[in-house]
C-alpha positions, 0 to 999 in steps of 0.5 A, a space after each residue: 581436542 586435537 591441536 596441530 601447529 606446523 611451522 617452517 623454521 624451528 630453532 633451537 636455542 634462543 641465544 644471539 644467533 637463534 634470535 637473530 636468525 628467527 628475526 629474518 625468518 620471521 622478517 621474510 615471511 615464515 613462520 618460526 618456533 624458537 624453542 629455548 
């Protein structure tokens, strides 16, 4: 089984800025991985 995720915005660190940050990523439409 192949699984392939493409993303286009990862951030890492899902403190107050990188949750911020992917909020409005997300908000504007992109797909985001926020990775901790």
């Amino acid at each position: 089984m192949k699984l392939e995720n493409s993303y286009d915005v990862v951030i890492v660190g899902a403190g107050p800025g990188g949750s911020i940050t992917a909020r409005d990523c997300a908000k504007a439409g992109l797909k985001v991985l926020l990775l901790e």
